[in-house]
C-alpha positions as CSV (number, residue, x, y, z in Angstrom):
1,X,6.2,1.3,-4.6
2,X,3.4,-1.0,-5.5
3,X,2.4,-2.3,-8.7
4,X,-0.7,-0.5,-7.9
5,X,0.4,2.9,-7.2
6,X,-0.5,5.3,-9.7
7,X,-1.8,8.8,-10.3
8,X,-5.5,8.0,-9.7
9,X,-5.4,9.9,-6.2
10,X,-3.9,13.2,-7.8
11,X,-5.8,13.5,-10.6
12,X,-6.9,16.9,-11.6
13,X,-9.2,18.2,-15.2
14,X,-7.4,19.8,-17.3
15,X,-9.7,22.7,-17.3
16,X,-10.5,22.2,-13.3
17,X,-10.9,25.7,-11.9
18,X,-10.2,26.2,-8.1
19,X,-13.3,28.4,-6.1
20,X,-12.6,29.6,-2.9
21,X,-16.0,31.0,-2.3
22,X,-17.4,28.6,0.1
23,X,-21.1,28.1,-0.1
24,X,-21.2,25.1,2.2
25,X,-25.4,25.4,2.3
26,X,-26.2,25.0,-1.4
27,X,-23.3,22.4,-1.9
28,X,-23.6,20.2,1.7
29,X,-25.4,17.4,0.1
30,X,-22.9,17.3,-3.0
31,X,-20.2,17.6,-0.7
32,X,-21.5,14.7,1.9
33,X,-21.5,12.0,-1.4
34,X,-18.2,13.1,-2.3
35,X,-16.4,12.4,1.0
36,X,-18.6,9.3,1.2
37,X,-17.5,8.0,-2.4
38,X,-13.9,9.2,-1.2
39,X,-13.9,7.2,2.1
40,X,-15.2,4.0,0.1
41,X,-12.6,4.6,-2.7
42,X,-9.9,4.4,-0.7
43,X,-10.9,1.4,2.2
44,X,-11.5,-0.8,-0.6
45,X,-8.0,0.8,-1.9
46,X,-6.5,-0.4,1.3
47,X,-7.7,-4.1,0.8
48,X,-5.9,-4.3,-2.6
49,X,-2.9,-6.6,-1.3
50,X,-4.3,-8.4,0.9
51,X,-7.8,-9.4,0.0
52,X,-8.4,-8.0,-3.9
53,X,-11.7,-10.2,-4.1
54,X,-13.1,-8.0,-0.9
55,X,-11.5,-4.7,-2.6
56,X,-13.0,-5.9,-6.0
57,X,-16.7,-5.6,-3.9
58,X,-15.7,-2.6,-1.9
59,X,-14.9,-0.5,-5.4
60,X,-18.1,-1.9,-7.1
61,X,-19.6,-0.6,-3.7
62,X,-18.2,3.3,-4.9
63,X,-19.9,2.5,-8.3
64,X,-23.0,1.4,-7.2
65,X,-23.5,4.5,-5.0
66,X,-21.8,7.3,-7.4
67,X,-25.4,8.2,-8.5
68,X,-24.0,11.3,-10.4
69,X,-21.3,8.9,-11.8
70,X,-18.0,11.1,-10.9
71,X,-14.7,10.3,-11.9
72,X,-14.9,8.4,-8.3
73,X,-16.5,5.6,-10.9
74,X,-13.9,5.9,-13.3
75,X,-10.9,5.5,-10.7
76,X,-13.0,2.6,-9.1
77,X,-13.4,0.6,-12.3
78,X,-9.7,1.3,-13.2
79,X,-8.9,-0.5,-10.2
80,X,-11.4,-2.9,-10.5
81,X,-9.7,-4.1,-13.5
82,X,-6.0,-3.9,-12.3
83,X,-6.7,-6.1,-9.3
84,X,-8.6,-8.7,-11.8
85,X,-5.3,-8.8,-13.8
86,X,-2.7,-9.1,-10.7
87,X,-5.2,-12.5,-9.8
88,X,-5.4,-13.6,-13.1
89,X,-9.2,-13.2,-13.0
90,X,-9.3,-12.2,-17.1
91,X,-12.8,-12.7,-17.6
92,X,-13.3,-9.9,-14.8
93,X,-10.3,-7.9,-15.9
94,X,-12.4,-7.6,-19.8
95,X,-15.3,-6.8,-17.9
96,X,-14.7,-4.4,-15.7
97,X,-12.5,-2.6,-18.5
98,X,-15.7,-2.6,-20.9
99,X,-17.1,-0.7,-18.1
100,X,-14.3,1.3,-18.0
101,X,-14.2,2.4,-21.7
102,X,-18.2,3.6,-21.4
103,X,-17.0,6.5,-18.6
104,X,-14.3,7.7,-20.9
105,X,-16.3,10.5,-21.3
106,X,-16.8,11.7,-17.5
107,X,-12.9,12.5,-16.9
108,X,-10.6,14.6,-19.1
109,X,-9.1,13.2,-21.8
110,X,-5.6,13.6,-21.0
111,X,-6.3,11.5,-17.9
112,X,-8.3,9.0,-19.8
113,X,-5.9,8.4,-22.2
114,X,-3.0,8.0,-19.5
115,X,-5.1,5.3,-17.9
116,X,-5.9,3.4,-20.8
117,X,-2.1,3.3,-21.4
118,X,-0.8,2.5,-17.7
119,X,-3.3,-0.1,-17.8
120,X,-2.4,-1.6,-21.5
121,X,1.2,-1.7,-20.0
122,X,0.3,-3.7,-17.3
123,X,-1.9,-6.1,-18.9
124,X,1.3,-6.6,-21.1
125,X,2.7,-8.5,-18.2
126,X,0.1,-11.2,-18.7
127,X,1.1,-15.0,-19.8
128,X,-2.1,-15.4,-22.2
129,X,-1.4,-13.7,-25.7
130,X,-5.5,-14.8,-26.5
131,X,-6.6,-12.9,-23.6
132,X,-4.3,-10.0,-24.9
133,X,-5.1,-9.7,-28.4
134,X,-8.5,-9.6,-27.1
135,X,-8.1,-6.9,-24.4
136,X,-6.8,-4.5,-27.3
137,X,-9.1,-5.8,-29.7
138,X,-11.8,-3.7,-27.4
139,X,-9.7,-0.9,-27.0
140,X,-9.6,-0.6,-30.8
141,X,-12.3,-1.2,-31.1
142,X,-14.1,1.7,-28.7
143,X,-11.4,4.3,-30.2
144,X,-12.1,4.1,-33.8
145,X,-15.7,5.0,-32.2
146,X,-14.5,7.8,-30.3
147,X,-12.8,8.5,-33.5
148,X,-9.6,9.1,-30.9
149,X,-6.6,8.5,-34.0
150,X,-3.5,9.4,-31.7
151,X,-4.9,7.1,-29.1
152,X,-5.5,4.3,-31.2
153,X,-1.9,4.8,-33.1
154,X,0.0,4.0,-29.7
155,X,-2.4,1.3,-28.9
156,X,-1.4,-0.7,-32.6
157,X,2.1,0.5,-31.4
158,X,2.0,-1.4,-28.6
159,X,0.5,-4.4,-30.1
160,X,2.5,-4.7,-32.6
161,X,4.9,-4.9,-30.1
162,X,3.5,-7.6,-27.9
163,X,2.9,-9.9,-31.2
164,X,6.5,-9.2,-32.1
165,X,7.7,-10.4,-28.5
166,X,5.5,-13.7,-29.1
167,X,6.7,-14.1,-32.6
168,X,3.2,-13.9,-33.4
169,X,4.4,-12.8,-37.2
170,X,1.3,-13.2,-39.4
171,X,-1.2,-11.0,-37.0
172,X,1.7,-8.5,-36.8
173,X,1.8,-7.7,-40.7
174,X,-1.6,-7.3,-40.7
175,X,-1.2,-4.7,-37.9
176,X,1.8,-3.3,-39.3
177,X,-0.4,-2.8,-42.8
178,X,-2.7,-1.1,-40.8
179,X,-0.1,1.5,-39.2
180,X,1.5,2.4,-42.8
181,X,-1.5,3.0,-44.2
182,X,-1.9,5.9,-40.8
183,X,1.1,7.0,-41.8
184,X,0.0,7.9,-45.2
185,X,-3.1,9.5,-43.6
186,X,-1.5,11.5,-41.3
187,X,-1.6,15.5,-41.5
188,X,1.8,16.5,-39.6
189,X,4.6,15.8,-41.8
190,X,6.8,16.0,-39.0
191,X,4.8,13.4,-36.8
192,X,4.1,11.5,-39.9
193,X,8.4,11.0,-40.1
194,X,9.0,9.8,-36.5
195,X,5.5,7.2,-36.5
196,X,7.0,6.1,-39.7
197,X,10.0,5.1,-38.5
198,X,8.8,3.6,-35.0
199,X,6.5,1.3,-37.4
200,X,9.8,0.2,-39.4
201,X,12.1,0.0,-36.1
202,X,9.2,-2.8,-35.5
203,X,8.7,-4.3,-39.2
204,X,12.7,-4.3,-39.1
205,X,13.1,-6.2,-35.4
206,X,10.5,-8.8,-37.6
207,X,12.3,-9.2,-40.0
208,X,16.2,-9.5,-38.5
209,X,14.2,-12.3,-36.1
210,X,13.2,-14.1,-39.4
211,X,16.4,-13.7,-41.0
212,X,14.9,-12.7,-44.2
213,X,17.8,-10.7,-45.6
214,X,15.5,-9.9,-48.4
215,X,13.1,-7.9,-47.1
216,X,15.0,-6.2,-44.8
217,X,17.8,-4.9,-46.7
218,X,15.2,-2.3,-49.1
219,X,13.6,-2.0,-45.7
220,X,16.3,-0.5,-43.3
221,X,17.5,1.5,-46.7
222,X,14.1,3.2,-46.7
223,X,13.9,3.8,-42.8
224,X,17.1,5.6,-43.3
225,X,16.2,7.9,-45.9
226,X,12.4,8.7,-44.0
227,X,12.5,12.6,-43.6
228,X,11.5,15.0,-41.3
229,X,11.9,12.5,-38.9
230,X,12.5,12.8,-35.0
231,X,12.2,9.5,-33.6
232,X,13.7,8.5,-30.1
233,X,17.3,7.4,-29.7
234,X,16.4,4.1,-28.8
235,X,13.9,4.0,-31.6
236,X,17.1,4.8,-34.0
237,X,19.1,2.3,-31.8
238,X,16.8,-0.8,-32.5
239,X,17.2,0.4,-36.4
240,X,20.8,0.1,-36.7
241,X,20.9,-2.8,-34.0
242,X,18.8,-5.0,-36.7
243,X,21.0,-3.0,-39.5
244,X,24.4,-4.4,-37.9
245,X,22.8,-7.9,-37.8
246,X,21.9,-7.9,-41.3
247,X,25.4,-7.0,-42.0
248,X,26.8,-10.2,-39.9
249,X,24.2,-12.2,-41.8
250,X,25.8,-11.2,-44.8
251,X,29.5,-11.5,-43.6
252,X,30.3,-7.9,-43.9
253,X,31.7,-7.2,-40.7
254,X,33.0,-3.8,-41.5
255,X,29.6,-2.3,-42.3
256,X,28.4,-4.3,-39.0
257,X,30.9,-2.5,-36.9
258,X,29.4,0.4,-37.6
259,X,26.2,0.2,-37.1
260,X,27.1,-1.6,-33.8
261,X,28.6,1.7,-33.3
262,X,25.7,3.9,-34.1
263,X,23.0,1.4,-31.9
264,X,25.2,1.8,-28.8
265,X,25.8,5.8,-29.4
266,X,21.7,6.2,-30.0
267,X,20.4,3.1,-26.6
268,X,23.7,4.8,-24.3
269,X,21.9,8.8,-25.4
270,X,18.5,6.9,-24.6
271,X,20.1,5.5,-21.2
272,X,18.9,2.1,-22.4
273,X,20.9,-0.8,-20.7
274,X,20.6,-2.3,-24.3
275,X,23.7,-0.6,-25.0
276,X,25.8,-3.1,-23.0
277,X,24.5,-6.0,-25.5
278,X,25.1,-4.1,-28.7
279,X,28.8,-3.2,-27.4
280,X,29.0,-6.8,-27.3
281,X,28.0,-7.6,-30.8
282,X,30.5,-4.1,-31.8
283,X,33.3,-6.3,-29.9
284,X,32.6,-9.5,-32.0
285,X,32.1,-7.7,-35.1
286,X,35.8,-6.2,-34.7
287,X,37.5,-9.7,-34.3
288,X,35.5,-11.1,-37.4
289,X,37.0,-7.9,-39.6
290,X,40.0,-8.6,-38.3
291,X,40.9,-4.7,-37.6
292,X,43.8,-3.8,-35.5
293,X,41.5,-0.7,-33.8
294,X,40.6,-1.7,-30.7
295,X,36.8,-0.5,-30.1
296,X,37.2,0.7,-26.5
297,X,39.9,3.2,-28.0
298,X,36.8,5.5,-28.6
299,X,35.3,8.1,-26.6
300,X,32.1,7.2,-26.4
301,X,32.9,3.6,-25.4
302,X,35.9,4.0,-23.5
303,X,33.9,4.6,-19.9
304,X,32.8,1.1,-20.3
305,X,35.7,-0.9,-20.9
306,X,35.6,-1.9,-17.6
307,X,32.3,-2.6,-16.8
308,X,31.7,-6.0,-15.4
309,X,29.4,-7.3,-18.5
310,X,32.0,-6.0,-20.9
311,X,35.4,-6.5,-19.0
312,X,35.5,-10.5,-19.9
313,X,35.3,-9.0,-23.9
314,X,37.3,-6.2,-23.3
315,X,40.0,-9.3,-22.2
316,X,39.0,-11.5,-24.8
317,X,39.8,-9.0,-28.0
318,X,43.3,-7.7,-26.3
319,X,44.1,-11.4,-26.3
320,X,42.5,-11.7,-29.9
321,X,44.5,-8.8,-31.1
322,X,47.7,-10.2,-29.6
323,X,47.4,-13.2,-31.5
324,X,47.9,-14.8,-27.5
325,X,45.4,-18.1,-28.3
326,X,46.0,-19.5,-25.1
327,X,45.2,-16.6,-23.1
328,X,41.9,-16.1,-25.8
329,X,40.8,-20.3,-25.0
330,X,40.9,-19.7,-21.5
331,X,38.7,-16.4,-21.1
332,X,36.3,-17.7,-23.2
333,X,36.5,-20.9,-21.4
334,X,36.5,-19.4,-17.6
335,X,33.8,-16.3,-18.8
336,X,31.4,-19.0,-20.6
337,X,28.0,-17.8,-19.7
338,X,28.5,-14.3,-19.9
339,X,30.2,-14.3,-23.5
340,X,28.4,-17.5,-25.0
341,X,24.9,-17.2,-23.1
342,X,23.8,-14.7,-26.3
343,X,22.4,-16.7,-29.0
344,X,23.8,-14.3,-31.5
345,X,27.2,-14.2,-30.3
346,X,27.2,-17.8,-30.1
347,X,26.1,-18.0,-33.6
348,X,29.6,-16.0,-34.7
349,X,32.1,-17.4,-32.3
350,X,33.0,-20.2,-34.3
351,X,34.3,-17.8,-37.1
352,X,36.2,-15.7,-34.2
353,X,37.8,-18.8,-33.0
354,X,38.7,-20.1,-36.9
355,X,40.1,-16.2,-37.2
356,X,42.8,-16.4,-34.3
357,X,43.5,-20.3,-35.3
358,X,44.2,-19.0,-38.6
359,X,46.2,-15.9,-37.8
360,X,48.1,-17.9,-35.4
361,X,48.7,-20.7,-38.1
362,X,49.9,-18.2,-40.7
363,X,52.5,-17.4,-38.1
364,X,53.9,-20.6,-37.1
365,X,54.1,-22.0,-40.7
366,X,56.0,-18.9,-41.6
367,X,59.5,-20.3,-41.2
368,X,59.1,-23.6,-43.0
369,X,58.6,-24.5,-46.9
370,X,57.1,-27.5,-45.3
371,X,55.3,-28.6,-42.3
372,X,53.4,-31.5,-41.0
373,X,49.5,-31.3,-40.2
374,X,50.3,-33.2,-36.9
375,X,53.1,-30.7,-35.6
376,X,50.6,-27.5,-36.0
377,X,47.7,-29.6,-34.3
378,X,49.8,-30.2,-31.6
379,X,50.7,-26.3,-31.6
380,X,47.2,-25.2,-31.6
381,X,45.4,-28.1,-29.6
382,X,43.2,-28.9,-32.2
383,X,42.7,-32.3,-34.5
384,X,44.5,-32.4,-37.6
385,X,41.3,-32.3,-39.4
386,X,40.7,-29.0,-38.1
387,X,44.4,-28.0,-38.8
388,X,43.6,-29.2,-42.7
389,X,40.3,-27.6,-43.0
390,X,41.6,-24.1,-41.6
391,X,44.9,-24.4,-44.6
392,X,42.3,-25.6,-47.1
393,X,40.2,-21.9,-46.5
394,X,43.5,-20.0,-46.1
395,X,45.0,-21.3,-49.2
396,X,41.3,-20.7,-51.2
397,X,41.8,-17.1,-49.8
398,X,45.4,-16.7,-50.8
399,X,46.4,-16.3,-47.2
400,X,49.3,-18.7,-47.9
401,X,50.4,-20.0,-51.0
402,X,50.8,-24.0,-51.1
403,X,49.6,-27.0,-51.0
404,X,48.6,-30.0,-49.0
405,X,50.2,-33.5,-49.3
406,X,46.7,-35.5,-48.0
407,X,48.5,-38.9,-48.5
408,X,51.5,-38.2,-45.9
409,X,49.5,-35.4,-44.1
410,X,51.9,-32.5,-45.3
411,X,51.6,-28.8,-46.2
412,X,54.3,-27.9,-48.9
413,X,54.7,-24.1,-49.2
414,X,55.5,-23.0,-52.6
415,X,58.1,-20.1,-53.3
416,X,57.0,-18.1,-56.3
417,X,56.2,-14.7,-56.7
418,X,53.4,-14.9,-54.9
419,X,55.0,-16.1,-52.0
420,X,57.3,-13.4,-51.7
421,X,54.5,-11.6,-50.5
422,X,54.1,-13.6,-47.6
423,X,57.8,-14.0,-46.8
424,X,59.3,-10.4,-47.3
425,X,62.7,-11.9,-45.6
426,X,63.0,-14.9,-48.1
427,X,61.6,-12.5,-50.7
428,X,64.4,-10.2,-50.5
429,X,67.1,-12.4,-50.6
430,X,66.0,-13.8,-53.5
431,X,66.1,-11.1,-55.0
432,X,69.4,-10.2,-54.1
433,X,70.7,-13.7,-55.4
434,X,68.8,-13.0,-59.3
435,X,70.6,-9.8,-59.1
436,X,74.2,-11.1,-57.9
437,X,73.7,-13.8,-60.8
438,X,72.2,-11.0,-63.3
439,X,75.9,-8.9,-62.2
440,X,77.8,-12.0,-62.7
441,X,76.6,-12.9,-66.4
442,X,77.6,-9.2,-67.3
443,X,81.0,-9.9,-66.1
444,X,81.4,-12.8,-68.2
445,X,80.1,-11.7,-71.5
């Protein structure tokens, strides 16, 4: 179908009402203009593709002779403007939508509103953000006249969404002050709920994109607790996307995984292919918590373990749960771009790659009461600066209890009580020996 296509040639009025009493004498003249506007409409229709300047003249032409100015005119100048914006004419695209917004009132409202929207959504597609904020600054504009609120709500909606996607972040908190205080304004306590929370899913995405923790945490609590609220499941998915990032942000992976959880649940209800990226992020959140629960172990995520954007993680955390660092190096280093192409999960891979370099380290040293910083480079491929620095943050979080001999490049474990903990084997024959010595020193008293 073409970018074109729309309803335009099946419109009906709402309150149309279908007489099958013809009275071909008193309406013939009527009748005539109507087939002639029709005819016009749709020849200069057929030269949309491939000549829109002649079609441009040809629907001006079905203006220009709509005396009675029908909804012929309307559907004409619709076009008018959508052909301007496919050839990037946007000086005749604001134009011909000015003209568009004064014959609001010759169609229903129902239709006019549609248009306005299938026409904002395709003006989206534009590469000027000027000529944008300026195409719905005159749609604002005319609906504050018309005094048409729900219009004008899903038009800031939208724009607050286009300045989002240009990170266009001062203009949006003006427009996001001007959709709270809507919200305070408006009657339905039920639709009141569900526009507050589509204006926080937005204030939220800002926010997470900024990385200002501060804001956001007080702001995703509220957006939570917002009642009598219905929003959309991938409204609710956005929300607890950002809420699992703020999480990551803060190194809380366990509260991370679950909001992961909650996003791909509410985008895979939605049908959104978004899910596939938060499964991702609910993937890399389980290997920075460290849990032994694999995530495709769940219902809801279990269809998709296999999925060709998921199967190279679905790989990489059976290798990371293994403790298998060679097989975990070479997925990650044969599925590259698909794993590392996300800026966010590139942002947190260092830390999954420290984790299984650790865990693996923890195990290797296990046997010894002292080991050289060379020997476990050589065992995990890495420098024995790296080996050092991953000891040094292990030993700070009483993974392992010893210390490091910088000089001749030596870890010495030390066996106290502590360290029985990490060595139940040498743990429990030590303790067997203090009570053989304990029995012993009975004996001889």
């Amino acid at each position: 179908m073409s970018d074109f296509e729309d309803d335009d040639d099946f419109m009906v009025e709402d309150d149309e009402e279908y007489d099958f009493d013809f009275e071909y004498d008193e309406d013939n003249e009527e009748e005539e203009q109507n087939v002639d506007l029709e005819n016009k409409y749709y020849n200069a229709k057929a030269l949309k593709e491939d000549n829109p300047e002649e079609a441009i003249k040809e629907f001006q032409n079905v203006i220009d002779s709509d005396t009675e100015q029908s909804d012929w005119s309307f559907k004409a100048c619709k076009q008018m403007v959508k052909v301007s914006l496919k050839i990037k004419d946007y000086e005749g695209a604001i134009k011909y939508y000015k003209k568009l917004l004064s014959l609001l009132n010759i169609v229903a409202k129902s239709y006019s509103e549609k248009s306005i929207n299938n026409i904002l959504d395709y003006a989206s597609n534009s590469d000027s953000i000027e000529f944008l904020e300026q195409f719905y600054e005159i749609t604002l504009n005319k609906l504050e006249e018309t005094k048409n609120d729900r219009l004008w709500l899903k038009t800031n909606l939208k724009l607050a969404k286009l300045l989002l996607d240009n990170r266009e972040y001062s203009k949006l908190t003006k427009v996001i002050d001007q959709l709270h205080k809507a919200c305070e304004q408006e009657n339905n306590p039920d639709g009141q709920g569900t526009l507050l929370v589509e204006v926080f899913a937005i204030e939220i995405q800002m926010y997470t994109e900024m990385k200002n923790t501060k804001k956001l945490k007080p702001l995703y609590q509220q957006c939570l607790n917002v009642k009598s609220a219905i929003p959309h499941p991938r409204i609710m998915g956005i929300i607890r996307e950002c809420g699992g990032k703020m999480h990551m942000i803060e190194g809380k992976w366990n509260d991370a995984q679950t909001d992961f959880f909650e996003a791909f649940k509410n985008f895979d209800e939605a049908g959104s292919p978004q899910r596939i990226q938060c499964l991702k992020y609910l993937v890399l959140a389980n290997m920075l918590s460290e849990s032994e629960i694999n995530p495709f172990d769940s219902q809801e995520t279990k269809p998709y373990k296999n999925d060709n954007q998921i199967v190279a993680l679905t790989n990489l955390i059976n290798a990371y749960q293994r403790v298998d660092i060679d097989e975990f190096e070479s997925i990650l280093k044969k599925n590259q771009s698909t794993i590392m192409n996300d800026p966010f999960i590139r942002t947190y891979m260092d830390d999954v790659i420290k984790n299984i370099r650790s865990q693996v380290l923890i195990r290797l040293i296990k046997p010894y009461t002292r080991i050289k910083l060379s020997f476990a480079s050589k065992k995990l491929n890495i420098t024995p600066q790296e080996v050092e620095e991953l000891l040094i943050n292990l030993i700070l979080d009483k993974k392992i209890n010893g210390y490091i001999d910088q000089i001749n490049q030596i870890l010495e474990l030390e066996h106290d009580k502590q360290s029985i903990n990490y060595y139940p084997d040498i743990g429990k024959w030590s303790n067997n020996v203090e009570k053989l010595i304990k029995t012993f020193d009975r004996k001889m008293d």
